[in-house]
OpenMM code with the backbone's topology and positions (N, CA, C; nanometers):
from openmm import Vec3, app, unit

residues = "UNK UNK UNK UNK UNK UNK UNK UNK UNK UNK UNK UNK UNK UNK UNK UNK UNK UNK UNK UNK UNK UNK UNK UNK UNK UNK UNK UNK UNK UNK UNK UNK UNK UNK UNK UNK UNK UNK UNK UNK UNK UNK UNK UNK UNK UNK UNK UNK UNK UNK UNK UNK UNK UNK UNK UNK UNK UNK UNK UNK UNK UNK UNK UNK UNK UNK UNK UNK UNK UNK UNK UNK UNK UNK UNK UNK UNK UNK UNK UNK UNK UNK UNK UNK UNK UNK UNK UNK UNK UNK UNK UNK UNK UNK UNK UNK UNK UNK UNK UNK UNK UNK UNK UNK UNK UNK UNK UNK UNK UNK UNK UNK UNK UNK UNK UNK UNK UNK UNK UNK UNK UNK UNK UNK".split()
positions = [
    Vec3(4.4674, -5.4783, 8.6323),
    Vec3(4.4723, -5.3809, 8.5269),
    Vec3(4.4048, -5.4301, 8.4012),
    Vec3(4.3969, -5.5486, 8.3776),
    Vec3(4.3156, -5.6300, 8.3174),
    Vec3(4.1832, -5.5951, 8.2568),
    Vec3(4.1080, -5.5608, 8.3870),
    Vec3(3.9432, -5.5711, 8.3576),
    Vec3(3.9282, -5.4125, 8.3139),
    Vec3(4.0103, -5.2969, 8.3850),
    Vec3(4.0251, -5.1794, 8.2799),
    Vec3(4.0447, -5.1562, 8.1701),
    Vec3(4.1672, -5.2293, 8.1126),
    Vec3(4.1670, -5.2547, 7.9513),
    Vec3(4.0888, -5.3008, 7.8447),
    Vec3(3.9509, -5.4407, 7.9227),
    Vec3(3.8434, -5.4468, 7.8672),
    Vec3(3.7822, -5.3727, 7.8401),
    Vec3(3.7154, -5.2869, 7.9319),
    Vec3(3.6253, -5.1859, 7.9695),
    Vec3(3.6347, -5.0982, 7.8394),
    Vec3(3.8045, -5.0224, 7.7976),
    Vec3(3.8134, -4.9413, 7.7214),
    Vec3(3.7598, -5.0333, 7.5769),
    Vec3(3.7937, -5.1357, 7.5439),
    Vec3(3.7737, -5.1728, 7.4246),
    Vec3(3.6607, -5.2278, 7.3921),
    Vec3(3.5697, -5.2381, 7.5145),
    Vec3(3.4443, -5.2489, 7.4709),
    Vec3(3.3591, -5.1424, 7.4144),
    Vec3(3.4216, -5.0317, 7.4392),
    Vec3(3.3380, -4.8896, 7.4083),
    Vec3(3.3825, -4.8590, 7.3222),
    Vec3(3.4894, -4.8854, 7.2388),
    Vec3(3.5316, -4.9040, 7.1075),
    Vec3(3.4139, -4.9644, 7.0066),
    Vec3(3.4772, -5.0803, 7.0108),
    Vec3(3.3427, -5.2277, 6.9821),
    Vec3(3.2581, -5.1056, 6.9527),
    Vec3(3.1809, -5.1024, 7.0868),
    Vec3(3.0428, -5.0347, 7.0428),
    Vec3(3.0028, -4.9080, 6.9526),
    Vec3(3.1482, -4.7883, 6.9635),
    Vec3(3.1347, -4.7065, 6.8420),
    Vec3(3.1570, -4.7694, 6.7795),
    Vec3(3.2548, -4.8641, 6.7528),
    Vec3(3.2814, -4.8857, 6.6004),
    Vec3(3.1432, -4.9619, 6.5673),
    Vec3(3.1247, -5.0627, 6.6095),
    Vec3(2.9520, -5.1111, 6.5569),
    Vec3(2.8444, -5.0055, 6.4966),
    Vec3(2.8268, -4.9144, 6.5737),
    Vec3(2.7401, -4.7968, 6.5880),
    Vec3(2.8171, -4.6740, 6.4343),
    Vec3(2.9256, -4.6925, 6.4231),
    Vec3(2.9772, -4.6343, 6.2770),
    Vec3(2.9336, -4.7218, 6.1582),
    Vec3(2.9442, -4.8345, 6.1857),
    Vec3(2.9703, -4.9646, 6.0736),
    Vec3(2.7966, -4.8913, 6.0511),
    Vec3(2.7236, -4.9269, 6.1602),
    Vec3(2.5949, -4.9495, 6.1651),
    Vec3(2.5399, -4.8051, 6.0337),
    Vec3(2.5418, -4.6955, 6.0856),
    Vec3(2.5499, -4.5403, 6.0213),
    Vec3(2.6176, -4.5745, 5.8500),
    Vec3(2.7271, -4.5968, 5.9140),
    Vec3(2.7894, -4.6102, 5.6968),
    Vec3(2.7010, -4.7294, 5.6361),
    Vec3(2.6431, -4.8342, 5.7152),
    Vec3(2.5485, -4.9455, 5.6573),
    Vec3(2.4186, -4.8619, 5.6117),
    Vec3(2.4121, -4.7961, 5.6910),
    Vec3(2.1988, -4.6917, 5.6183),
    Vec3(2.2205, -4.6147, 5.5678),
    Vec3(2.3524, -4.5512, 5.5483),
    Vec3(2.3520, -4.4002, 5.4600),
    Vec3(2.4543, -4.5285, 5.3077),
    Vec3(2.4782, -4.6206, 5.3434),
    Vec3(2.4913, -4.7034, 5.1708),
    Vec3(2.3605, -4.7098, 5.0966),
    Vec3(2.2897, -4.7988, 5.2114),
    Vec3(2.1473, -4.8541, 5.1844),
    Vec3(2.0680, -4.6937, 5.1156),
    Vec3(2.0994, -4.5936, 5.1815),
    Vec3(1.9828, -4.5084, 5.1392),
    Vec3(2.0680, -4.4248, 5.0111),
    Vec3(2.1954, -4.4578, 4.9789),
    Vec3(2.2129, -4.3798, 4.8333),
    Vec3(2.1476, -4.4777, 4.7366),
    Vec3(2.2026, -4.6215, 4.7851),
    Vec3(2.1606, -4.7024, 4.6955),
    Vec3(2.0191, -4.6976, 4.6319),
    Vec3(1.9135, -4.6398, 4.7507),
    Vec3(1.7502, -4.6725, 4.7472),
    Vec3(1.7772, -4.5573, 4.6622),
    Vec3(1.8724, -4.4290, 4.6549),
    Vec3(1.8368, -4.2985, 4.5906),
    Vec3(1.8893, -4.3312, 4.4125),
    Vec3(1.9843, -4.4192, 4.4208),
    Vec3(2.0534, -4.4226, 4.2818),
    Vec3(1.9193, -4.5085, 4.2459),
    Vec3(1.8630, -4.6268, 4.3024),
    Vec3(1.7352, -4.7088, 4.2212),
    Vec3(1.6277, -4.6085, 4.1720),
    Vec3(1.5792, -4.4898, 4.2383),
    Vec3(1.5129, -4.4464, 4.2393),
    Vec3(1.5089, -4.2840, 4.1504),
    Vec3(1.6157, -4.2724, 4.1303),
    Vec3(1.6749, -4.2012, 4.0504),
    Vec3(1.6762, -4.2794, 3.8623),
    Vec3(1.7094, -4.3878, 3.8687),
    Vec3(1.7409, -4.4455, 3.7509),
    Vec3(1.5950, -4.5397, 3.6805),
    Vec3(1.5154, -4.5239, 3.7703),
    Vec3(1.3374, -4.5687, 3.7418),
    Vec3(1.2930, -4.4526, 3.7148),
    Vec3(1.2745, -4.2855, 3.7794),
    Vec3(1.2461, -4.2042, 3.7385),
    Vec3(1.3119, -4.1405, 3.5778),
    Vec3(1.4100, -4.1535, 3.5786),
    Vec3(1.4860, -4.1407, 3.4116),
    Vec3(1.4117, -4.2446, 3.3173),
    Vec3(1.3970, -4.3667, 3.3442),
    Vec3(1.3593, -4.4658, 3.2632),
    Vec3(1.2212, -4.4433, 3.2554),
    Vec3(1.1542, -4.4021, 3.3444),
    Vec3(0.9910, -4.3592, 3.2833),
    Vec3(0.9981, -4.2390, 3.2651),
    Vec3(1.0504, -4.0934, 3.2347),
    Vec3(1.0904, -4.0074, 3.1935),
    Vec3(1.1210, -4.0858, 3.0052),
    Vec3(1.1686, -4.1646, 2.9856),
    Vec3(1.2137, -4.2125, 2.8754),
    Vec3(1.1011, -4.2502, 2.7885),
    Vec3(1.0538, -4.3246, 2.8640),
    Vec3(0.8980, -4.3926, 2.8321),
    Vec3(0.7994, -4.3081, 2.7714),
    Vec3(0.7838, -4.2183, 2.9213),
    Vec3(0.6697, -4.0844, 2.8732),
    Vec3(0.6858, -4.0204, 2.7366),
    Vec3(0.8624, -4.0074, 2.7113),
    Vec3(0.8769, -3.8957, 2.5889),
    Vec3(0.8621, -4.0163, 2.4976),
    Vec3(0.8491, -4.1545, 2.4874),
    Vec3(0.8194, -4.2582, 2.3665),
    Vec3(0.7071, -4.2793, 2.3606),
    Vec3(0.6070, -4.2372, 2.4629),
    Vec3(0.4485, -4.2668, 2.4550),
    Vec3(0.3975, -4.1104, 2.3872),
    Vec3(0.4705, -4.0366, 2.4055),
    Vec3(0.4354, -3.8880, 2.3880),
    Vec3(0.4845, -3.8761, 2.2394),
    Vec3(0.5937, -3.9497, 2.1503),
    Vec3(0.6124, -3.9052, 2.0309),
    Vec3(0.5142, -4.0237, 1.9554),
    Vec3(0.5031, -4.1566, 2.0344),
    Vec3(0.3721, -4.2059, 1.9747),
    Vec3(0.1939, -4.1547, 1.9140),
    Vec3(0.2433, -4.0529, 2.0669),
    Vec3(0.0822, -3.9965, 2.0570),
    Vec3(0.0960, -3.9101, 1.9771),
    Vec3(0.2064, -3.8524, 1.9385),
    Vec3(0.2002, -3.7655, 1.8516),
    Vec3(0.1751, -3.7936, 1.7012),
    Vec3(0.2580, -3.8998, 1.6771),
    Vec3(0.2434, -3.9588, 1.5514),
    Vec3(0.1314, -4.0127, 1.5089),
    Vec3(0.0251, -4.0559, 1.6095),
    Vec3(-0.1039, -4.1289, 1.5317),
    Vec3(-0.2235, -4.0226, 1.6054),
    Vec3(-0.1884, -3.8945, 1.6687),
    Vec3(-0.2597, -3.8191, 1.6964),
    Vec3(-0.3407, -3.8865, 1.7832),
    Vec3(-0.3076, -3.9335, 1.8780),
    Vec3(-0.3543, -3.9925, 2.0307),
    Vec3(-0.4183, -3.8773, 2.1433),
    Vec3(-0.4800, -3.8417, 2.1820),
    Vec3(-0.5024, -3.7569, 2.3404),
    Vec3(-0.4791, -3.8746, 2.4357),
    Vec3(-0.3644, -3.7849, 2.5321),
    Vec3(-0.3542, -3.8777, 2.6590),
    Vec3(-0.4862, -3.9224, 2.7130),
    Vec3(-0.4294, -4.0175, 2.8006),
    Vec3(-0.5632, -4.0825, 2.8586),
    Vec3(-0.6482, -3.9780, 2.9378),
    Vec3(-0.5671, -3.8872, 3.0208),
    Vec3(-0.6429, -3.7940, 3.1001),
    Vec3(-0.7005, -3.6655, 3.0373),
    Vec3(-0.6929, -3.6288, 2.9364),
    Vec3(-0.7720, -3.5578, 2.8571),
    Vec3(-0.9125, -3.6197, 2.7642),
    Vec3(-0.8680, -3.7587, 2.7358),
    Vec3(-0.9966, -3.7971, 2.7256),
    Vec3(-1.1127, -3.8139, 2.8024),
    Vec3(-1.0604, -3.8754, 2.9307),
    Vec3(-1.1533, -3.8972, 3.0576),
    Vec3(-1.2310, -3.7435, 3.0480),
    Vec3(-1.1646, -3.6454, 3.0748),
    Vec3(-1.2174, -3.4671, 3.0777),
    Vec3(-1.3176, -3.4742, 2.9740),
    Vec3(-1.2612, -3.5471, 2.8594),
    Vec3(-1.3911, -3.5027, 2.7398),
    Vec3(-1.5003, -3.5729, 2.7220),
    Vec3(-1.4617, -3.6781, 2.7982),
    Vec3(-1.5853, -3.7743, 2.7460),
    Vec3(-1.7553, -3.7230, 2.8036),
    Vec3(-1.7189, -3.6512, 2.9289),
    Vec3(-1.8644, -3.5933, 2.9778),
    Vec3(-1.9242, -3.4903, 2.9029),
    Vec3(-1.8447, -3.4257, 2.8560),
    Vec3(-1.8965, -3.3291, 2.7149),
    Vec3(-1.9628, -3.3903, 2.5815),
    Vec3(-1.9527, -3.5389, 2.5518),
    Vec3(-1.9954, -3.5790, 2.4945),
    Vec3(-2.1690, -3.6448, 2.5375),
    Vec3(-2.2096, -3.6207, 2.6662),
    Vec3(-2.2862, -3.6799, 2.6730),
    Vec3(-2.4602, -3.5737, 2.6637),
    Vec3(-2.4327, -3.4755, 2.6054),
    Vec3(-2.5926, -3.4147, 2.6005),
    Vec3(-2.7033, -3.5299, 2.5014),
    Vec3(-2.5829, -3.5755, 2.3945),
    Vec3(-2.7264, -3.6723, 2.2969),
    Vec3(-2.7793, -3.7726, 2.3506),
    Vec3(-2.9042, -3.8051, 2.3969),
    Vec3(-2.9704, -3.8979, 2.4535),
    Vec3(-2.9411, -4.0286, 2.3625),
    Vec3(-2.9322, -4.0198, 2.2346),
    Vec3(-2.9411, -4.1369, 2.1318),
    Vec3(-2.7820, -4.2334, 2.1959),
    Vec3(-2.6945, -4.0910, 2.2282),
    Vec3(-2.5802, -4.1728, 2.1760),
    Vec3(-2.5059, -4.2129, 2.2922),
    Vec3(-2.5649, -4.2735, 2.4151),
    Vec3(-2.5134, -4.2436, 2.5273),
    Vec3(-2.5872, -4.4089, 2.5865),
    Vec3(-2.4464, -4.4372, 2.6778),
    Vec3(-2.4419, -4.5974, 2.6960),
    Vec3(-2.5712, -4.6041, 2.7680),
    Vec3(-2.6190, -4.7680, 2.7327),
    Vec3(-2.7569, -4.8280, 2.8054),
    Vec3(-2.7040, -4.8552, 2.9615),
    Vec3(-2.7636, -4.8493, 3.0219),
    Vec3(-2.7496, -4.9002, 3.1406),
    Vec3(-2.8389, -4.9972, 3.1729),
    Vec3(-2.7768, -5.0940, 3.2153),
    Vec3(-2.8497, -5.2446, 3.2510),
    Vec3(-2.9390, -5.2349, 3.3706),
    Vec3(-3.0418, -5.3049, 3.3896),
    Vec3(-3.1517, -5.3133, 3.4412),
    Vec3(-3.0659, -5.2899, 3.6202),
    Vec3(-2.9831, -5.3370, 3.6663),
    Vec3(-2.8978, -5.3226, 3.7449),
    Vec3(-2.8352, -5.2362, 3.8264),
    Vec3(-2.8135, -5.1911, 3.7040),
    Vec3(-2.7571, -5.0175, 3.7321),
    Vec3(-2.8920, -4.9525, 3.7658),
    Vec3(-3.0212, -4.9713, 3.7143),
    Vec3(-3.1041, -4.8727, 3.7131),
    Vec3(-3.2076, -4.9199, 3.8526),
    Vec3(-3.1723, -4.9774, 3.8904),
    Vec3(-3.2323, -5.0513, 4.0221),
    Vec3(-3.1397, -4.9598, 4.1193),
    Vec3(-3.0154, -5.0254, 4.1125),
    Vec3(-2.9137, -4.9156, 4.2082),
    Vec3(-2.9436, -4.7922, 4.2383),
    Vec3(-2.9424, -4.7275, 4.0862),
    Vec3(-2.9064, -4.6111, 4.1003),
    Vec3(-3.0641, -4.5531, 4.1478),
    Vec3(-3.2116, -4.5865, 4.1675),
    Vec3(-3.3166, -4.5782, 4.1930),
    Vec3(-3.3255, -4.5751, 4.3195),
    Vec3(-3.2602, -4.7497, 4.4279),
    Vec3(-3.2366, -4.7278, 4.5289),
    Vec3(-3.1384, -4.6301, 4.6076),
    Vec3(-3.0105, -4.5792, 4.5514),
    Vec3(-2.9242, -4.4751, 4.6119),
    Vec3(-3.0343, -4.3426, 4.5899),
    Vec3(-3.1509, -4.2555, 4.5199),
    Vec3(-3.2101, -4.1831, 4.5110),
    Vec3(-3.2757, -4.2072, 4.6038),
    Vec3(-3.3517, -4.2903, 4.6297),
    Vec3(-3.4465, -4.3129, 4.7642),
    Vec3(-3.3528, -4.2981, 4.8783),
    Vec3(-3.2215, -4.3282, 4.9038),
    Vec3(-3.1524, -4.3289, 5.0274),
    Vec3(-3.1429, -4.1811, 5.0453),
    Vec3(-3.0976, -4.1557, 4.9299),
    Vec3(-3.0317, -3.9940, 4.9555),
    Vec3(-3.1321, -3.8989, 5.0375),
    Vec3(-3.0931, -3.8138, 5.1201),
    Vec3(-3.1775, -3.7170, 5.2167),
    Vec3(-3.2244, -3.6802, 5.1643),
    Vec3(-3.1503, -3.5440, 5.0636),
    Vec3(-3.1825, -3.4382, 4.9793),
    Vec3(-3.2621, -3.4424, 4.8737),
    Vec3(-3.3031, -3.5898, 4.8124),
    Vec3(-3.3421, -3.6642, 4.7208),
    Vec3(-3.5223, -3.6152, 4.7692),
    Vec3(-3.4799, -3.7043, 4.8996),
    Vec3(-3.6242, -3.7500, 5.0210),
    Vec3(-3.6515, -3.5699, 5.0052),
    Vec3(-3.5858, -3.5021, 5.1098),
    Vec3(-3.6609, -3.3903, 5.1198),
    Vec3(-3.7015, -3.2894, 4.9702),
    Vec3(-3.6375, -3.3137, 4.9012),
    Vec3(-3.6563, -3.2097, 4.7391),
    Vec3(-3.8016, -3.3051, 4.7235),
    Vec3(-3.8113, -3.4053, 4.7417),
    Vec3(-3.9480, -3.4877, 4.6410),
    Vec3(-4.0708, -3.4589, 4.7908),
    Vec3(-4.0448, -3.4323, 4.9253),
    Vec3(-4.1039, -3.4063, 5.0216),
    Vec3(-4.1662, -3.2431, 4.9717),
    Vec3(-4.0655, -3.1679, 4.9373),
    Vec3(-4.1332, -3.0134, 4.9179),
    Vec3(-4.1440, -2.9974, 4.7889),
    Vec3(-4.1593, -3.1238, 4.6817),
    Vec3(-4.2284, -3.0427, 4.5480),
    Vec3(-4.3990, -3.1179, 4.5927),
    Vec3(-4.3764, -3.2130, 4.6797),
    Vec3(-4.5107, -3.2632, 4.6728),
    Vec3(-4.5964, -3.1591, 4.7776),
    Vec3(-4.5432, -3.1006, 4.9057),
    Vec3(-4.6154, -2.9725, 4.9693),
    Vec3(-4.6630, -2.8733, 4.8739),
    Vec3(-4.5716, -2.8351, 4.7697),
    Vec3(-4.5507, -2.7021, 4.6854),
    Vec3(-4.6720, -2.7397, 4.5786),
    Vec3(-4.6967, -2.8723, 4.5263),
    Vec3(-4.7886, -2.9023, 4.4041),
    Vec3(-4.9406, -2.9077, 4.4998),
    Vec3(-4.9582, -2.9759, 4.6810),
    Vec3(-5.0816, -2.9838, 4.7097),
    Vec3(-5.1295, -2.8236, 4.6985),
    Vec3(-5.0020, -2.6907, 4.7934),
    Vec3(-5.0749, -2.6187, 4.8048),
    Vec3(-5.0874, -2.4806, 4.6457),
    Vec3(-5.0647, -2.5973, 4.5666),
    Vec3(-5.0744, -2.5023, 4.3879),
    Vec3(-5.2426, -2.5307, 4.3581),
    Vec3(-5.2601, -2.7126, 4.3876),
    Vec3(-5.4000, -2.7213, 4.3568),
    Vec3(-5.5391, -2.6233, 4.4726),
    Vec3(-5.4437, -2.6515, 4.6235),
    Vec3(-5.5538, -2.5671, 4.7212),
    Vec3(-5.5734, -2.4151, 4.6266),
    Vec3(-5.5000, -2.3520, 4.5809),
    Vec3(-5.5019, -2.2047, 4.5624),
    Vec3(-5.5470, -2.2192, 4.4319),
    Vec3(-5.5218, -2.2943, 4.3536),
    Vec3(-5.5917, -2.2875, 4.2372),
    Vec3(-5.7504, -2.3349, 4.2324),
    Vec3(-5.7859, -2.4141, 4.3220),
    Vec3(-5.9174, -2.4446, 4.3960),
    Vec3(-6.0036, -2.2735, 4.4225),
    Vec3(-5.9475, -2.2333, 4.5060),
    Vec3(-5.9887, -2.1040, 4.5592),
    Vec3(-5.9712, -1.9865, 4.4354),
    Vec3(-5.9155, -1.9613, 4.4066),
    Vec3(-5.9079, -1.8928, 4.2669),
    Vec3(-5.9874, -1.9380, 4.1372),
    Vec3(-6.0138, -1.7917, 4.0876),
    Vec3(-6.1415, -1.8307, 3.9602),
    Vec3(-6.0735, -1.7703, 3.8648),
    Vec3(-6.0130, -1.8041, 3.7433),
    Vec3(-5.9486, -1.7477, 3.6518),
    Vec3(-6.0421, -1.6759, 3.5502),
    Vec3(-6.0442, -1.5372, 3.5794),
    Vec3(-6.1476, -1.5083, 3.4154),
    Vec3(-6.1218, -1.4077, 3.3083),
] * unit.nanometer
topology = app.Topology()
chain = topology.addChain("A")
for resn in residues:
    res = topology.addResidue(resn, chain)
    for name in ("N", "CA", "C"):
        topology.addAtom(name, app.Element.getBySymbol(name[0]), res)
């Protein structure tokens, strides 16, 4: 009668493990929710102290500047140098580009056959 009485209390054991186990990840995951909860408040806190900063010395967030800064760029005078580097790059990525290749492929068709027709034509 022995090895029956094991039997039952091993399947115990194992729910109860298998409970312990369940109340162990649903601790772990309030806990991850209370950390995560109390970092979102604290930069919530932040934002409204960076936000009455910006207010006070008349700051634009960072992401409204980024937006404006390309609006600033029609003046040729006032607009950053680019180093010999950059202008090599950015020369070679134009040569790579397809669209680059074919646009400079059909202005050069479009300019031979401007001179053929202007050849043949007599303006008077």
């Amino acid at each position: 009668g022995a090895v029956g009485g094991d039997g039952g209390d091993d399947g115990d054991d194992k729910e109860k493990a298998e409970e312990e186990e369940r109340e162990r990840q649903e601790a772990i995951r309030e806990a991850e929710d209370r950390r995560k909860e109390k970092h979102r408040k604290m930069e919530e806190e932040r934002e409204k102290m960076r936000q009455d900063i910006r207010d006070k010395y008349n700051i634009k967030k960072k992401e409204e500047i980024v937006e404006a800064a390309p609006q600033e760029e029609p003046n040729p005078l006032m607009r950053k140098k680019k180093t010999p580097e950059e202008l090599a790059a950015e020369a070679e990525q134009e040569e790579l580009d397809d669209f680059t290749k074919l646009k400079n492929q059909i202005e050069t068709q479009v300019n031979e056959l401007k001179t053929q027709i202007e050849g043949k034509c007599v303006m008077q």
